[in-house]
Steps between C-alpha positions, in 0.01 A plus 500: 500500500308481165401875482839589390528263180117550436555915495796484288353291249192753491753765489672344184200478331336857550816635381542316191128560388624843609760530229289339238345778230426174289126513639239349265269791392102395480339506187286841600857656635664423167241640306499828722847527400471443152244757486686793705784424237211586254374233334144437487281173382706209703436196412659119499747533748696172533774397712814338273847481585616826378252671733118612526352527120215736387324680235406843504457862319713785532464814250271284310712217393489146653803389649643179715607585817771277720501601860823386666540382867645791594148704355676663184236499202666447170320498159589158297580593143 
């Protein structure tokens, strides 16, 4: 029967995306969260291989922000 191989497989893959926190934010998601962290004015958000890049203003002062996969923000220095 075909079921059987075609459930597990379905199985297999629900529970890896399951396990995965490594979920792309959107561009209006990442910017909520860059706000609620407290930063205001965010602007050129880029993807690059260290994570998401952006400009904004906290207290302010313009920083760079990186926003790793796992959705820490850091300031670059």
């Amino acid at each position: 029967m075909r079921t059987l191989p075609i459930l597990h497989t379905v199985l297999l893959l629900t529970l890896a995306g399951g396990l995965s926190d490594a979920r792309a934010l959107t561009q209006d998601e990442l910017i909520a969260r860059i706000q609620a962290a407290g930063y205001t004015e965010v602007s050129d958000i880029k993807s690059t291989a260290e994570g998401t890049t952006a400009r904004a203003v906290k207290n302010g002062k313009q920083v760079r922000l990186v926003v790793d996969s796992g959705g820490q923000i850091k300031e670059q220095k």
